[in-house]
mmCIF file of the N, C-alpha and C atoms, coordinates in Angstrom:
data_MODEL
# 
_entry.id   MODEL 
# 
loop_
_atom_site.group_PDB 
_atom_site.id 
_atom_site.type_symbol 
_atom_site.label_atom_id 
_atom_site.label_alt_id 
_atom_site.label_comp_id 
_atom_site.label_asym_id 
_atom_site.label_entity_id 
_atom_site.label_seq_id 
_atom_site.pdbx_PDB_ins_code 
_atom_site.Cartn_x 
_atom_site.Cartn_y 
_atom_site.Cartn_z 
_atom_site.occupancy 
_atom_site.B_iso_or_equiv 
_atom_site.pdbx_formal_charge 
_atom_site.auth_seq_id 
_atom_site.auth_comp_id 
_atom_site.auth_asym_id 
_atom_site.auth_atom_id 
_atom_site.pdbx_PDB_model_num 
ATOM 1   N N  . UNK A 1 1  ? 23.632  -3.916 -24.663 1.00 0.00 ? 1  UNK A N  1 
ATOM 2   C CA . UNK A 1 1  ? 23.291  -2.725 -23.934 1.00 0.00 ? 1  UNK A CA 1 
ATOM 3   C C  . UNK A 1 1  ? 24.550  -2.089 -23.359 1.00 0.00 ? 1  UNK A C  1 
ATOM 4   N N  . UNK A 1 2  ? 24.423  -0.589 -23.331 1.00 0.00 ? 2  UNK A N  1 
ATOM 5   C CA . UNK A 1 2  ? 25.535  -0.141 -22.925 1.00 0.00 ? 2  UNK A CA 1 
ATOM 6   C C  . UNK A 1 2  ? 25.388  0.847  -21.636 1.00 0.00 ? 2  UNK A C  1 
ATOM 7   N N  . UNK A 1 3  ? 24.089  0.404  -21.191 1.00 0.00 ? 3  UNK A N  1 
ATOM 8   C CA . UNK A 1 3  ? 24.282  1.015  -19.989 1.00 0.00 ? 3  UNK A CA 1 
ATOM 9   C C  . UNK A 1 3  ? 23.985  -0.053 -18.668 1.00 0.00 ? 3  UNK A C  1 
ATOM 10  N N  . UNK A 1 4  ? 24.647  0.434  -17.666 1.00 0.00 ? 4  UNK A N  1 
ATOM 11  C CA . UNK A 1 4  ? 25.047  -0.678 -16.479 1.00 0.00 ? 4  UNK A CA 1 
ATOM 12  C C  . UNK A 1 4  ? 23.915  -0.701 -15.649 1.00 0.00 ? 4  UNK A C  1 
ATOM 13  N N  . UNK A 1 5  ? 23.178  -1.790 -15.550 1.00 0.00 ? 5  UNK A N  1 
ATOM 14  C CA . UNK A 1 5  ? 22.126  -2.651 -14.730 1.00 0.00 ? 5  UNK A CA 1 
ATOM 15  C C  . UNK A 1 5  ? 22.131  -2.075 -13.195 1.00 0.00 ? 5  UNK A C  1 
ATOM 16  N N  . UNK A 1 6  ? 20.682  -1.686 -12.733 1.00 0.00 ? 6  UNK A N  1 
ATOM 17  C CA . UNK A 1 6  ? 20.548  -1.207 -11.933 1.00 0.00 ? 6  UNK A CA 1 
ATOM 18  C C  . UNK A 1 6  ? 21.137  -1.673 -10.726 1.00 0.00 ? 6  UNK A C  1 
ATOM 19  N N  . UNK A 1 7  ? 21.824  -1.013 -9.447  1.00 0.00 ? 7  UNK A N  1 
ATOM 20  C CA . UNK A 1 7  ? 21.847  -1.374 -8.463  1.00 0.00 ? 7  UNK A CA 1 
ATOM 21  C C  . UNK A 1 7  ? 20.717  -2.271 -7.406  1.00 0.00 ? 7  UNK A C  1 
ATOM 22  N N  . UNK A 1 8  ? 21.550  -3.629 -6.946  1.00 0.00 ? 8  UNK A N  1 
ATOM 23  C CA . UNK A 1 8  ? 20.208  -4.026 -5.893  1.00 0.00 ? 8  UNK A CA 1 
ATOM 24  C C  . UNK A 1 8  ? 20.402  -3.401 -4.314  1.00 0.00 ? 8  UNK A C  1 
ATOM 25  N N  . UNK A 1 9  ? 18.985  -2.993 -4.115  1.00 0.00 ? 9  UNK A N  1 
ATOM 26  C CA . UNK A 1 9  ? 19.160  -2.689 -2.442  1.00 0.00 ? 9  UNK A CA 1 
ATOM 27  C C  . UNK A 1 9  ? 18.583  -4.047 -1.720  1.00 0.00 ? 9  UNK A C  1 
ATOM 28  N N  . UNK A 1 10 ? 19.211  -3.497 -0.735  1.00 0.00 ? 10 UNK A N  1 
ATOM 29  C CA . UNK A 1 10 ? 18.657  -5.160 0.100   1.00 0.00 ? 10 UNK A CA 1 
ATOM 30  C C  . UNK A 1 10 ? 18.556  -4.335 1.556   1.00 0.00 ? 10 UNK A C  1 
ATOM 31  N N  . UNK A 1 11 ? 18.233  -2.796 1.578   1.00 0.00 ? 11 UNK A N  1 
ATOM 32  C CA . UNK A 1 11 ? 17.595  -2.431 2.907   1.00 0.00 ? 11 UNK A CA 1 
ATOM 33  C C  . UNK A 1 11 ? 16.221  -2.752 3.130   1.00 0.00 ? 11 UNK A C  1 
ATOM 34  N N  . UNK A 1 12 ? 15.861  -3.195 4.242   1.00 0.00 ? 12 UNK A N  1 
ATOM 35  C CA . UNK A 1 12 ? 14.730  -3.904 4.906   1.00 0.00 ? 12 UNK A CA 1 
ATOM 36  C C  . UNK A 1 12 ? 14.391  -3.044 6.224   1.00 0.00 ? 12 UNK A C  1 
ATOM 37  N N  . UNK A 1 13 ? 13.037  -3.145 6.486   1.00 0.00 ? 13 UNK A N  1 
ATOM 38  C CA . UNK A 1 13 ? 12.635  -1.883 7.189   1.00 0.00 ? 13 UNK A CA 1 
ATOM 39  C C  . UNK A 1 13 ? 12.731  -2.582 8.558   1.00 0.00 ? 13 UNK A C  1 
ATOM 40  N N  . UNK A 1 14 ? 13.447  -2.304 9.732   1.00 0.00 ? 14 UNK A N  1 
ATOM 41  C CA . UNK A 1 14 ? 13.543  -2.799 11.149  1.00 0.00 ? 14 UNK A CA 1 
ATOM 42  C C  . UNK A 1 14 ? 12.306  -3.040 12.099  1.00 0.00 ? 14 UNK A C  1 
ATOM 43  N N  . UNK A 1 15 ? 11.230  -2.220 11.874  1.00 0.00 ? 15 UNK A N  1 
ATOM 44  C CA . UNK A 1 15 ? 10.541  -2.211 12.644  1.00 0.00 ? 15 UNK A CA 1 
ATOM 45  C C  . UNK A 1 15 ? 9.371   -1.846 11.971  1.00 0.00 ? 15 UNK A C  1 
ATOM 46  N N  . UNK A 1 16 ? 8.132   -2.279 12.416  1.00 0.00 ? 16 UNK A N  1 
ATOM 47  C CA . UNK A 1 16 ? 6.943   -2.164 11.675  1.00 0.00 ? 16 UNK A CA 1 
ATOM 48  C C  . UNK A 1 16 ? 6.178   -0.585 11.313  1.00 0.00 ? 16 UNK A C  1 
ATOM 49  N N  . UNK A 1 17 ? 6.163   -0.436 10.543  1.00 0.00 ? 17 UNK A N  1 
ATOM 50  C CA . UNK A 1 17 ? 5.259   0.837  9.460   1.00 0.00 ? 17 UNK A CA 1 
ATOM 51  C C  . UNK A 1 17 ? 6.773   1.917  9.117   1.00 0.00 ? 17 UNK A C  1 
ATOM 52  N N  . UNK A 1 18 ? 8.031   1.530  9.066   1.00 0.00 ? 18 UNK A N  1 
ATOM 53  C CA . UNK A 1 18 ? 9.436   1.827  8.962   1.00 0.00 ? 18 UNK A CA 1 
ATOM 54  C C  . UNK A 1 18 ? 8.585   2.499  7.425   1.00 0.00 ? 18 UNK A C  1 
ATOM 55  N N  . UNK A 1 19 ? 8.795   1.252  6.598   1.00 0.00 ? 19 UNK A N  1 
ATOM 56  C CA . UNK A 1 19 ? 8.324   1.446  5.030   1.00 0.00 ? 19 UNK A CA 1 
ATOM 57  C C  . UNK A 1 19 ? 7.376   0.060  4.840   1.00 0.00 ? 19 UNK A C  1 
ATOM 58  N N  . UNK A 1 20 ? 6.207   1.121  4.115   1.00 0.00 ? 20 UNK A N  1 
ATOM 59  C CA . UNK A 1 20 ? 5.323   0.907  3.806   1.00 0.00 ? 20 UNK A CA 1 
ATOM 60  C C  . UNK A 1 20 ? 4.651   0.876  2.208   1.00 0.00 ? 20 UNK A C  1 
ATOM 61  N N  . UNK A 1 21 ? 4.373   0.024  1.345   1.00 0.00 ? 21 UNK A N  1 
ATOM 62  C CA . UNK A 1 21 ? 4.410   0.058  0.125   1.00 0.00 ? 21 UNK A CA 1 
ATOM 63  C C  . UNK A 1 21 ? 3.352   -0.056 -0.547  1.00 0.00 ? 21 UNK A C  1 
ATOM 64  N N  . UNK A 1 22 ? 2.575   1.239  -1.633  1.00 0.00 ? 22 UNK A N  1 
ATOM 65  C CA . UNK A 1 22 ? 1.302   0.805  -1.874  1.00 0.00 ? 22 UNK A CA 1 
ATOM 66  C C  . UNK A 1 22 ? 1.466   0.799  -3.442  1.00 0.00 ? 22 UNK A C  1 
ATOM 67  N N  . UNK A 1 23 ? 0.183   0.541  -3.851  1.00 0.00 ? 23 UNK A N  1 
ATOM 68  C CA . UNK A 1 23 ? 0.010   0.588  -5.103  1.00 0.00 ? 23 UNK A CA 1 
ATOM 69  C C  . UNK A 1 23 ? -1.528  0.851  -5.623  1.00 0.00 ? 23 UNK A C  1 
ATOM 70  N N  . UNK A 1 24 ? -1.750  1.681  -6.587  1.00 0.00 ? 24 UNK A N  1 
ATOM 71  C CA . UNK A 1 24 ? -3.274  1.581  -6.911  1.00 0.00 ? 24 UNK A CA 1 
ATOM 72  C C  . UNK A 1 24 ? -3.521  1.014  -8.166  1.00 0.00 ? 24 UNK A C  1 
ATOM 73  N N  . UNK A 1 25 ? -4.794  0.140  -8.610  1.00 0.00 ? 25 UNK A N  1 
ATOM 74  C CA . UNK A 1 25 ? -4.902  -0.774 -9.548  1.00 0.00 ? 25 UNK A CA 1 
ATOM 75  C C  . UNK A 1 25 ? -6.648  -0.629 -10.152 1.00 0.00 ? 25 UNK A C  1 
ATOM 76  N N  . UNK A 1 26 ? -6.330  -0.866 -11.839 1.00 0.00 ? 26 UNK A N  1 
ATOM 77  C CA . UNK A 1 26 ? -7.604  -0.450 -11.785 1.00 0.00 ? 26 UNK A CA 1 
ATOM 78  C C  . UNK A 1 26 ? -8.246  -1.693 -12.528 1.00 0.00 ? 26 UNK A C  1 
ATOM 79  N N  . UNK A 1 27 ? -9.316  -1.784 -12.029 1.00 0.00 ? 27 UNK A N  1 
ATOM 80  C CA . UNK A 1 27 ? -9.989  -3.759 -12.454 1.00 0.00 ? 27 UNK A CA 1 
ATOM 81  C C  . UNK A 1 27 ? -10.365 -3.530 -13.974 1.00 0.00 ? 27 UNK A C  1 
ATOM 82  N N  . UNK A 1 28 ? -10.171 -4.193 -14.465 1.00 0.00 ? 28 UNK A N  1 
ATOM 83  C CA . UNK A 1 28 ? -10.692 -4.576 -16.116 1.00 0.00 ? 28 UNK A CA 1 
ATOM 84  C C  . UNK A 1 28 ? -12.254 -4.354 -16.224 1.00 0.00 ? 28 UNK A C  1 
ATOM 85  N N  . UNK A 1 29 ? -12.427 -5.305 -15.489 1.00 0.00 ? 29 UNK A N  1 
ATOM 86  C CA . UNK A 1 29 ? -14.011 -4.965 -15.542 1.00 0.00 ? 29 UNK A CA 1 
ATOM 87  C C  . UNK A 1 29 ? -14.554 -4.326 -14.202 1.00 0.00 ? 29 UNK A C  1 
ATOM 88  N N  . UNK A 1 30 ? -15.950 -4.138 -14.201 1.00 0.00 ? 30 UNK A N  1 
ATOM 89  C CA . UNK A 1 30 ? -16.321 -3.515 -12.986 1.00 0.00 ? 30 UNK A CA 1 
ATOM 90  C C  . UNK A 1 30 ? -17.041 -4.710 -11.700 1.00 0.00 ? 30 UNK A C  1 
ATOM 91  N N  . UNK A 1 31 ? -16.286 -4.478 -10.154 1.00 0.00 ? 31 UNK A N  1 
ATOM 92  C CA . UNK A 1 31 ? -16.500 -5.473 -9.382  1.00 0.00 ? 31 UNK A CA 1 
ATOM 93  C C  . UNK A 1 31 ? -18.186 -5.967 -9.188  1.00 0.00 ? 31 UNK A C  1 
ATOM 94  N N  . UNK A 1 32 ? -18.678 -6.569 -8.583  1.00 0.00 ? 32 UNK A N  1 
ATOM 95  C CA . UNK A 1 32 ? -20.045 -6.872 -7.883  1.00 0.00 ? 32 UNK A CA 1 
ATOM 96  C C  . UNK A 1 32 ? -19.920 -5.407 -7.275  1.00 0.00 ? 32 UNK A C  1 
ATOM 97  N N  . UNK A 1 33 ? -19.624 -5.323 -6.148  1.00 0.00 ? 33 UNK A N  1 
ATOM 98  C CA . UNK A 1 33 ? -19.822 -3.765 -5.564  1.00 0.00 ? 33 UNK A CA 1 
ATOM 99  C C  . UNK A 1 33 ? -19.665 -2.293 -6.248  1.00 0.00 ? 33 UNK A C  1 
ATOM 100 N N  . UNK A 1 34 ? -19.403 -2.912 -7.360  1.00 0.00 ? 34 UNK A N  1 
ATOM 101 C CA . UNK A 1 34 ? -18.704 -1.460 -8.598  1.00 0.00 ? 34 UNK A CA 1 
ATOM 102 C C  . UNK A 1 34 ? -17.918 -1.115 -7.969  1.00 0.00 ? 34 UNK A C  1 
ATOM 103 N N  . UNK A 1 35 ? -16.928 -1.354 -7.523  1.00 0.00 ? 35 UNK A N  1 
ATOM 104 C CA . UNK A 1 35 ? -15.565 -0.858 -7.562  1.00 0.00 ? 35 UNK A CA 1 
ATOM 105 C C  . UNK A 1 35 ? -15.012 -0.580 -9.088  1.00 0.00 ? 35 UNK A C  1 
ATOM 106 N N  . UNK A 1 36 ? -14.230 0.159  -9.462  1.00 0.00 ? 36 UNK A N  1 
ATOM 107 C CA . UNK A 1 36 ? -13.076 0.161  -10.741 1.00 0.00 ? 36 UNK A CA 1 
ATOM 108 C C  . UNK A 1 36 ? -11.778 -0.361 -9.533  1.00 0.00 ? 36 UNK A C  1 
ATOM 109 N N  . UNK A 1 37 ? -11.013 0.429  -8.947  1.00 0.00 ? 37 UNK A N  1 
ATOM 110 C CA . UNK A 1 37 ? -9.795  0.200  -8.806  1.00 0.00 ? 37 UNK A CA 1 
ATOM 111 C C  . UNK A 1 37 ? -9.956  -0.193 -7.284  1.00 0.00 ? 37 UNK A C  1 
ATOM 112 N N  . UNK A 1 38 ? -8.786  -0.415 -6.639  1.00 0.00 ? 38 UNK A N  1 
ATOM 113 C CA . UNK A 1 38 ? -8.282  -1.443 -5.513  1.00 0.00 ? 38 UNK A CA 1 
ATOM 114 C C  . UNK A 1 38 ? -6.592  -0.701 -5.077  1.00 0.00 ? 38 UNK A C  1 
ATOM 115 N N  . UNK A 1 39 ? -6.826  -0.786 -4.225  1.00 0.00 ? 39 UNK A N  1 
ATOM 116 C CA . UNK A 1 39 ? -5.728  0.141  -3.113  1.00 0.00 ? 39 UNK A CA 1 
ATOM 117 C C  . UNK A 1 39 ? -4.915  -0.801 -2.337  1.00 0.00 ? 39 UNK A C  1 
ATOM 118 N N  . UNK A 1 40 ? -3.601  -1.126 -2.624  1.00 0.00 ? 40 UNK A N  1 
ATOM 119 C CA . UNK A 1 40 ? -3.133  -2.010 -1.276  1.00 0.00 ? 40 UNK A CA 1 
ATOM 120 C C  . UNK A 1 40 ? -1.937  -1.396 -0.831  1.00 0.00 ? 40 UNK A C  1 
ATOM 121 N N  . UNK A 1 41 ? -1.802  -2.111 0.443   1.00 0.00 ? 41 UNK A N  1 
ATOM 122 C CA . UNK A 1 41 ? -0.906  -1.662 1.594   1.00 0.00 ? 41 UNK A CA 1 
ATOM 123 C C  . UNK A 1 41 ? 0.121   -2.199 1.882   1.00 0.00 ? 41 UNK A C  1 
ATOM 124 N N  . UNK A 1 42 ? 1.122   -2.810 1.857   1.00 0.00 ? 42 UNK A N  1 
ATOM 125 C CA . UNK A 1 42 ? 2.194   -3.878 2.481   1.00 0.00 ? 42 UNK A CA 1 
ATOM 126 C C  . UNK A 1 42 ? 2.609   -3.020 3.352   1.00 0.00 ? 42 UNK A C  1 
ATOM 127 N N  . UNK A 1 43 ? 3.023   -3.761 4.307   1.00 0.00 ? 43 UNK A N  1 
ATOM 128 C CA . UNK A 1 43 ? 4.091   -3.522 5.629   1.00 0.00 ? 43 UNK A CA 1 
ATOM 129 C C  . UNK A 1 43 ? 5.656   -4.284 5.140   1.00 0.00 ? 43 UNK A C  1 
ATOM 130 N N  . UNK A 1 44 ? 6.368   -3.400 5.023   1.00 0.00 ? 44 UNK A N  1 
ATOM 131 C CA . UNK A 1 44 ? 7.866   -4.086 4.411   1.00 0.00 ? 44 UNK A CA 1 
ATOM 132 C C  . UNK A 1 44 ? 8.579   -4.924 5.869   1.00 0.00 ? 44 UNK A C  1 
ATOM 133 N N  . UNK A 1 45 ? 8.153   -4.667 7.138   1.00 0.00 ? 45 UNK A N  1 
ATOM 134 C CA . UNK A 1 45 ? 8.661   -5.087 8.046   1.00 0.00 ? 45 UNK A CA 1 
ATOM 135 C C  . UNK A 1 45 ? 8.293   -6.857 8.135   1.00 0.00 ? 45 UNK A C  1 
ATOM 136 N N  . UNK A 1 46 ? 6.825   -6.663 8.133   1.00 0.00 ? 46 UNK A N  1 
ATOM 137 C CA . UNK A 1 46 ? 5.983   -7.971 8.431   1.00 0.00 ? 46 UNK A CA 1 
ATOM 138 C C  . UNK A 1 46 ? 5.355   -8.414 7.191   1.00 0.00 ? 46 UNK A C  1 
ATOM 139 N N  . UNK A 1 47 ? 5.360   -7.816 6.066   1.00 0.00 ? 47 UNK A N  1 
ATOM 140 C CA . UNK A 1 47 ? 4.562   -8.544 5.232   1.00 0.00 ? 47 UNK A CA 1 
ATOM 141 C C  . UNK A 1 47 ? 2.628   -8.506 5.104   1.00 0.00 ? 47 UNK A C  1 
ATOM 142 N N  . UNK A 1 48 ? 2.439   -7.834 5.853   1.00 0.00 ? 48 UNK A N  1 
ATOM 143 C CA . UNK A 1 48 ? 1.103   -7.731 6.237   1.00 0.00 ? 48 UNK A CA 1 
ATOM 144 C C  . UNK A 1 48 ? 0.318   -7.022 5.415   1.00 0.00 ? 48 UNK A C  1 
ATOM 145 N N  . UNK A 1 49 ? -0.467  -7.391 4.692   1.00 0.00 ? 49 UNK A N  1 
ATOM 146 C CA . UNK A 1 49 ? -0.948  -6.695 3.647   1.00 0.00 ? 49 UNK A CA 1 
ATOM 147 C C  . UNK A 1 49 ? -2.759  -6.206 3.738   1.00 0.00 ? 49 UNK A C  1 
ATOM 148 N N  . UNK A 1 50 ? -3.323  -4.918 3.530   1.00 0.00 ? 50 UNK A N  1 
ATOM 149 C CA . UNK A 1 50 ? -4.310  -4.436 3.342   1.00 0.00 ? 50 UNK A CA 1 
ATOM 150 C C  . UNK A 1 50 ? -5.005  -4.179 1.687   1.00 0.00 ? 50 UNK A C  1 
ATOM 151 N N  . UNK A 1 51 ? -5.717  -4.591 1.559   1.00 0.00 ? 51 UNK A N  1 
ATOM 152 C CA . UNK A 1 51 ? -6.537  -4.312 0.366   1.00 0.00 ? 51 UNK A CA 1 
ATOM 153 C C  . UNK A 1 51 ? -7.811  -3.587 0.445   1.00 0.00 ? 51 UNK A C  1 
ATOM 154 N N  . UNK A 1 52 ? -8.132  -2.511 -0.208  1.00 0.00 ? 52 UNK A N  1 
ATOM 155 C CA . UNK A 1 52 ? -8.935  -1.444 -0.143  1.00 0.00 ? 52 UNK A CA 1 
ATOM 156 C C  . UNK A 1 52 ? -9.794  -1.542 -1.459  1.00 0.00 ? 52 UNK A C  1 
ATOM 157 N N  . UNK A 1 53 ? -11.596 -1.700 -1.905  1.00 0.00 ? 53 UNK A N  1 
ATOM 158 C CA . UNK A 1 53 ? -11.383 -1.817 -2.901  1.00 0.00 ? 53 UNK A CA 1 
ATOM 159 C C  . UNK A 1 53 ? -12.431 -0.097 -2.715  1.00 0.00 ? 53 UNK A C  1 
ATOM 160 N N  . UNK A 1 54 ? -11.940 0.485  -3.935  1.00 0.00 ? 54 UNK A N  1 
ATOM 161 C CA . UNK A 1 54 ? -12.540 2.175  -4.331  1.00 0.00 ? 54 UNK A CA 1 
ATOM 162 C C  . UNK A 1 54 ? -13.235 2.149  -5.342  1.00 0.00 ? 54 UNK A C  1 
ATOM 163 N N  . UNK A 1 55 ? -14.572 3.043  -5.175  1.00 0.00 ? 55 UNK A N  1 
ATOM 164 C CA . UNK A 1 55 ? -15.230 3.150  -6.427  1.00 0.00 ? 55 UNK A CA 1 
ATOM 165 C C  . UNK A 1 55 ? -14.885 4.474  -7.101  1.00 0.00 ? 55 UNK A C  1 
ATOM 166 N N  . UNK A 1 56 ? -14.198 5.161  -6.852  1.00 0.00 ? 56 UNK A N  1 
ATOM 167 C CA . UNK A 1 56 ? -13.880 5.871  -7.405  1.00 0.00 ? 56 UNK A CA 1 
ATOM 168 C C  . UNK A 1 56 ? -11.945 6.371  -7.172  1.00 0.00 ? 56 UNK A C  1 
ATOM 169 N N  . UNK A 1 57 ? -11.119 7.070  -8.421  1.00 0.00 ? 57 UNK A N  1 
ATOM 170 C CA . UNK A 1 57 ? -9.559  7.083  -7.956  1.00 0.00 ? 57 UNK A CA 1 
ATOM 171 C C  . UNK A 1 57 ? -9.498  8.085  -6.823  1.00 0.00 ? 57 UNK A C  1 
ATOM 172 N N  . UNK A 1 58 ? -10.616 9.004  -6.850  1.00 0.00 ? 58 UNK A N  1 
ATOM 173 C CA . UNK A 1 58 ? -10.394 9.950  -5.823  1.00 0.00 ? 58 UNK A CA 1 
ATOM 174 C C  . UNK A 1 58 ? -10.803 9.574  -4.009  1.00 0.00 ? 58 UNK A C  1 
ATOM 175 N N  . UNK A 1 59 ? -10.911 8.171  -4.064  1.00 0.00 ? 59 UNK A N  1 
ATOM 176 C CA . UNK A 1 59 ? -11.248 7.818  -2.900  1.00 0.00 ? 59 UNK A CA 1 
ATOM 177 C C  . UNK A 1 59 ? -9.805  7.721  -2.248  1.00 0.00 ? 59 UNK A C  1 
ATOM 178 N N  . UNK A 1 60 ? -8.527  7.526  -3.152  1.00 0.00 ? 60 UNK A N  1 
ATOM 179 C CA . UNK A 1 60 ? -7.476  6.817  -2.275  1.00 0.00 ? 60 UNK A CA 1 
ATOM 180 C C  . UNK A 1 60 ? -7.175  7.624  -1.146  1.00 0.00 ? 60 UNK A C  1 
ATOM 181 N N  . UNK A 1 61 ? -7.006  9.239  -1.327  1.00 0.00 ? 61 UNK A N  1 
ATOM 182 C CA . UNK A 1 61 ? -6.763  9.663  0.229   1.00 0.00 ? 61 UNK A CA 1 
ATOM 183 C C  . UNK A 1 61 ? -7.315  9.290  1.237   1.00 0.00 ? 61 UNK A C  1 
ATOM 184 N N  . UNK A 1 62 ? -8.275  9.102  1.225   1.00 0.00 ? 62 UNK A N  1 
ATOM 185 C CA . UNK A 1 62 ? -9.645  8.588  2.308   1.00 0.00 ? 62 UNK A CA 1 
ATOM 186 C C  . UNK A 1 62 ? -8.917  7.519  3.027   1.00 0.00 ? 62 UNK A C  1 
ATOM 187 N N  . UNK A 1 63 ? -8.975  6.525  1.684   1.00 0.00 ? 63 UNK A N  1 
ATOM 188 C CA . UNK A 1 63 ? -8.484  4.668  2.339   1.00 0.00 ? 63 UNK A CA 1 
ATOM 189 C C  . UNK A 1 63 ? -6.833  5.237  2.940   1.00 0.00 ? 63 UNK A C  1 
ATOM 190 N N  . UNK A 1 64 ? -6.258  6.239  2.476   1.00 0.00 ? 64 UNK A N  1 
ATOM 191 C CA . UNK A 1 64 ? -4.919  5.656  2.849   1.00 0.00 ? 64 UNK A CA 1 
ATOM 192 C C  . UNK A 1 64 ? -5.072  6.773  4.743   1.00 0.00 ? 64 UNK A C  1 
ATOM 193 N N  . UNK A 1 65 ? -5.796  7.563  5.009   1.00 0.00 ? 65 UNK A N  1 
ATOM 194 C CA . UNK A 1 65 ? -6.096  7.905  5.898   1.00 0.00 ? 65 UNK A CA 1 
ATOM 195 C C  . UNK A 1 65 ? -6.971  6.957  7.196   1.00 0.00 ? 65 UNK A C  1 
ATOM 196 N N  . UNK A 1 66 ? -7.397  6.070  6.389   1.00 0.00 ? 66 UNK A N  1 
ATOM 197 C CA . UNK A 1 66 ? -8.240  5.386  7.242   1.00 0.00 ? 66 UNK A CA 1 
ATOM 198 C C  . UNK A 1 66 ? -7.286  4.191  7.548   1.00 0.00 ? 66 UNK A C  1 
ATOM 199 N N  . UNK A 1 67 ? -6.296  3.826  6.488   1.00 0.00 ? 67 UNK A N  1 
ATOM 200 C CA . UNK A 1 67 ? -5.293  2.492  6.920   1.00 0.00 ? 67 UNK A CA 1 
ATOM 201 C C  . UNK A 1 67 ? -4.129  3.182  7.746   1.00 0.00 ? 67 UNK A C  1 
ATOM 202 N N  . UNK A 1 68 ? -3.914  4.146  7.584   1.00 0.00 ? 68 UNK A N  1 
ATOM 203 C CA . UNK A 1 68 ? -3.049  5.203  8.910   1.00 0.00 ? 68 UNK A CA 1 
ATOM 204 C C  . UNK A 1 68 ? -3.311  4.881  10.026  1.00 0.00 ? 68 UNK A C  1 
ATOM 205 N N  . UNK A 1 69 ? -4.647  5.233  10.266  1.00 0.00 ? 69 UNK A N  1 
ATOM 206 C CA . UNK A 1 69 ? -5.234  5.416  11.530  1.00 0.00 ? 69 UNK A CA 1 
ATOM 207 C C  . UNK A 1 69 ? -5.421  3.927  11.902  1.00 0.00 ? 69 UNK A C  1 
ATOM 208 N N  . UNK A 1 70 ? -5.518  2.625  11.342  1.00 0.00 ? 70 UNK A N  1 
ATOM 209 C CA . UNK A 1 70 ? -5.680  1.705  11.804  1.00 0.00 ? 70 UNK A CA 1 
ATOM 210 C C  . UNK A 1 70 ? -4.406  0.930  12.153  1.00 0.00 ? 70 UNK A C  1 
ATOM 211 N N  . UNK A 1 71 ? -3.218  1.724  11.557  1.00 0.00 ? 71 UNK A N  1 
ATOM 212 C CA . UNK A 1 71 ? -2.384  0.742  11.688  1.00 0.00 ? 71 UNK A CA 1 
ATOM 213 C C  . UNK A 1 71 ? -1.601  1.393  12.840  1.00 0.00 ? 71 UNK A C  1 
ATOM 214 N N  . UNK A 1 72 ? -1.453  2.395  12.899  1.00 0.00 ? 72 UNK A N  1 
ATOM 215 C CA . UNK A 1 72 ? -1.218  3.191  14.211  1.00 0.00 ? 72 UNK A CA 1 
ATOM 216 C C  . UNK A 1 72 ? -1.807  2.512  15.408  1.00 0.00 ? 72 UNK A C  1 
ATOM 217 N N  . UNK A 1 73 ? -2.841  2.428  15.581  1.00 0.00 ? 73 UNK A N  1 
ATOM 218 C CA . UNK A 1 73 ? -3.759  2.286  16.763  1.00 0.00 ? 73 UNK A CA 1 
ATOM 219 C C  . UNK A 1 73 ? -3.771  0.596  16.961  1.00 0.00 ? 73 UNK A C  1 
ATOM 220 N N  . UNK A 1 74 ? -3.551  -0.076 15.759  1.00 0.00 ? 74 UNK A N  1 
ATOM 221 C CA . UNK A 1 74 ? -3.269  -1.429 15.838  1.00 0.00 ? 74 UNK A CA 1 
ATOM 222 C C  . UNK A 1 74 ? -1.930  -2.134 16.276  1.00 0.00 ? 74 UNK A C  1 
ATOM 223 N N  . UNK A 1 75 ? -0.894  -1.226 16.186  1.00 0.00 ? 75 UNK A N  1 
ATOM 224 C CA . UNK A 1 75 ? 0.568   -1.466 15.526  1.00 0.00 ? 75 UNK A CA 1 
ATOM 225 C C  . UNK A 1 75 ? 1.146   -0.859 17.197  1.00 0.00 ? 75 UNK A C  1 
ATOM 226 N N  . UNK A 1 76 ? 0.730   0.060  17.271  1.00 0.00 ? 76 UNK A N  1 
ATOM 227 C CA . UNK A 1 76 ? 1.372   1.031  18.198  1.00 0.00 ? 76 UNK A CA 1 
ATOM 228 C C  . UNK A 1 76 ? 2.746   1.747  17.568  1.00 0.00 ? 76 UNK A C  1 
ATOM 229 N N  . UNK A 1 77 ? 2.780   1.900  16.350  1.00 0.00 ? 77 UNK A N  1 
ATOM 230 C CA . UNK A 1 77 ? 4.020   2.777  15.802  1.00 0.00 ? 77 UNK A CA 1 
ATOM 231 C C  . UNK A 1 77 ? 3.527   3.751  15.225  1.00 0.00 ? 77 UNK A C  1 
ATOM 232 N N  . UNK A 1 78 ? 4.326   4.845  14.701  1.00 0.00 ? 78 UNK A N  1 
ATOM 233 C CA . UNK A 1 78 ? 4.134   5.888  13.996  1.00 0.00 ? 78 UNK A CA 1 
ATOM 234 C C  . UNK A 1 78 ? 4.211   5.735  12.313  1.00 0.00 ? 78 UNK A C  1 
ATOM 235 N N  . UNK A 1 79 ? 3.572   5.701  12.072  1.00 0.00 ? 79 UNK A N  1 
ATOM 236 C CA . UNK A 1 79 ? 3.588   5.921  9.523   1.00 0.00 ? 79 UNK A CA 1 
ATOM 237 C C  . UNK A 1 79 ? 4.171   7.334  9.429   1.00 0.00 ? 79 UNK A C  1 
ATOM 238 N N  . UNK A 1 80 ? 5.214   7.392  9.195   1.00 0.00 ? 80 UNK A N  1 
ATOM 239 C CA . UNK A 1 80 ? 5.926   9.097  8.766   1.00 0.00 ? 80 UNK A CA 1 
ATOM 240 C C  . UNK A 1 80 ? 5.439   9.195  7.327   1.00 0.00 ? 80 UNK A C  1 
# 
């Protein structure tokens, strides 16, 4: 290969909801509750992780509004 291997970062977020890391996923098959896909949350500070499961992709604003508001009010920090 002739092109040069990505840089590693090794910044880490100081304080809790700093950075926050999600991902959306969609299940192979369909859950007991019919879910298709699943929403999660990490906290890069603490590690603390939320799982959301959605029956539909257009639910994620919802969940990621509703894990805002919980982690705010739980956390006492601000999610920019």
């Amino acid at each position: 290969m002739a092109e040069k291997p990505f840089a590693l970062s090794y910044s880490r977020a100081t304080k809790p909801l700093e950075l926050v890391h999600s991902d959306l996923c969609k299940f192979p098959t369909l859950s007991y509750y019919r879910c298709h896909y699943v929403a999660t949350f990490v906290d890069d500070f603490s590690a603390f992780a939320c799982i959301y499961p959605l029956v539909a992709k257009s639910d994620t604003f919802r969940v990621f509004q509703e894990f805002k508001a919980w982690a705010e009010n739980s956390l006492g920090a601000k999610l920019f």
